[in-house]
N, C-alpha and C positions, 0 to 999 in steps of 0.2 A: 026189278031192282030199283024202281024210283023212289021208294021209301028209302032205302039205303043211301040213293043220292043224296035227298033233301038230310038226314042226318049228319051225314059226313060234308054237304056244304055250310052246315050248323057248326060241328066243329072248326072247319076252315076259317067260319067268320070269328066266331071266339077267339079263335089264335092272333085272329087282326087285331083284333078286339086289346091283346094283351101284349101283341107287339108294337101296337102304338101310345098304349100306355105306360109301357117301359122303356119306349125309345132306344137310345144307346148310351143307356147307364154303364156308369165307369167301373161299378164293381161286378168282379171278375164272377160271381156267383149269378147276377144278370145274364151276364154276357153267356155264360153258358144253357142257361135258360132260353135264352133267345137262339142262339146257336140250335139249339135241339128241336126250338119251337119253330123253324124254318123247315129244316130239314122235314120234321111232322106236318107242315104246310105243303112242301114239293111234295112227297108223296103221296097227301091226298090229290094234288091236282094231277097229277101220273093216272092216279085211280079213277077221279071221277068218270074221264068217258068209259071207262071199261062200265062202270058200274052204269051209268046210263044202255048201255044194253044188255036189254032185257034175256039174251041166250048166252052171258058170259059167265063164266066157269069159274069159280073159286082159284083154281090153279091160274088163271091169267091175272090174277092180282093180289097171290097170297104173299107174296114177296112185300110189296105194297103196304097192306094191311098189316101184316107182322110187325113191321118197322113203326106205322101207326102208334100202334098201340104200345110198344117198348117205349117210343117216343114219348107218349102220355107219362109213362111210371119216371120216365126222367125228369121233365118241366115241373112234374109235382116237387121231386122231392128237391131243387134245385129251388125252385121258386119256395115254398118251405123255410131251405135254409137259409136266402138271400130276406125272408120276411122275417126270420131271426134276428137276422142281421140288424135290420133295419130297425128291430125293437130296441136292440142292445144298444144302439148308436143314438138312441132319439132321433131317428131321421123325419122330416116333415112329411115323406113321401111313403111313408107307416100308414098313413089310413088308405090312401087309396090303392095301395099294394093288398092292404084289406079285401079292398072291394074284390079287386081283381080273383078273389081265392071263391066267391062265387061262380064267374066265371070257370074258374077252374073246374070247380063242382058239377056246373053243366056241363062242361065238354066231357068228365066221365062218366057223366047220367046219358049220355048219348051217344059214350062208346061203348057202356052194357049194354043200350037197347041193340044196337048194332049187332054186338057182338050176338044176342040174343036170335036176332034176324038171321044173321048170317048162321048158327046153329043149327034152326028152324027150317033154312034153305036148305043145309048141305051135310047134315048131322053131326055129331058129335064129334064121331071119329077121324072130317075131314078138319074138323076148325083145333082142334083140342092141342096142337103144336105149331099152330098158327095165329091164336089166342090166347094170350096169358090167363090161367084158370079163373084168378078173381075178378075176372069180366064177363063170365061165361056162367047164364045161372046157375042157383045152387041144384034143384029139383029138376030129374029129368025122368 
C-alpha cells in the first residue's frame, strides 16, 4: 500500500498548499471550503498509518476514504463558487485563487489514480459504494 501512501500524502500536502493560501478569508464561501478542506485533511491523516500497512483491509479505512473523496466533490465546487465570487467583485486575490484551481486539478488527478489503485487491489465491487463513480475508471 506504499503507492497509496505517497498519493494520499500528495493530496494531504495540496490541501496545505490551499489552506494557506486561503488563509481565513472573511467570505463565508471560503470559509466553507476550508471547513471541508480540514475535515478531508483529518481524515487522510486517520488513514495514512492504516494505509502504511501493507496487510490492511479496505474495510479498516473505508469510512476514511469515503469521506475523502465526498470531501474532494465539496472543496471543488465551493472553491468554484467562492472563485466566482471573486471574479464578480474584482477581488485582487482572483489570480492566485487561479493558481490555486491547479492545485485543485492535481489533488483529483491523484484521487483517480487512488481511486484506481484501490479498484485494482480490492475490485470493483468492494470500492463501487465507497468511491464516488467518476473517480473510478471508465474501462474495466
Amino acid at each position: 500500500m506504499t503507492e497509496l501512501t505517497i498519493i494520499f500524502e500528495a493530496v494531504w500536502a495540496s490541501g496545505i498548499k490551499i489552506e494557506r493560501a486561503v488563509g481565513e478569508a472573511e467570505n463565508p464561501l471560503a470559509q466553507l471550503c476550508l471547513t471541508v478542506l480540514r475535515e478531508q485533511k483529518q481524515q487522510i491523516e486517520r488513514m495514512l498509518p492504516k494505509l502504511a500497512d501493507e496487510k490492511a483491509a479496505l474495510s479498516e479505512f473505508k469510512q476514511e476514504i469515503s469521506i475523502v473523496y465526498h470531501d474532494d466533490e465539496l472543496i471543488d465546487s465551493y472553491f468554484r463558487s467562492w472563485l466566482r465570487h471573486l471574479k464578480w467583485s474584482d477581488d485582487p486575490f482572483q489570480a492566485e485563487a487561479e493558481r490555486l484551481l491547479a492545485v485543485l486539478a492535481d489533488m483529483k488527478s491523484r484521487l483517480k489514480q487512488a481511486a484506481g489503485l484501490l479498484e485494482e487491489l480490492n475490485g470493483y465491487d468492494a470500492v463501487k459504494y465507497v468511491i464516488p463513480s467518476f473517480y473510478l475508471p471508465i474501462l474495466r
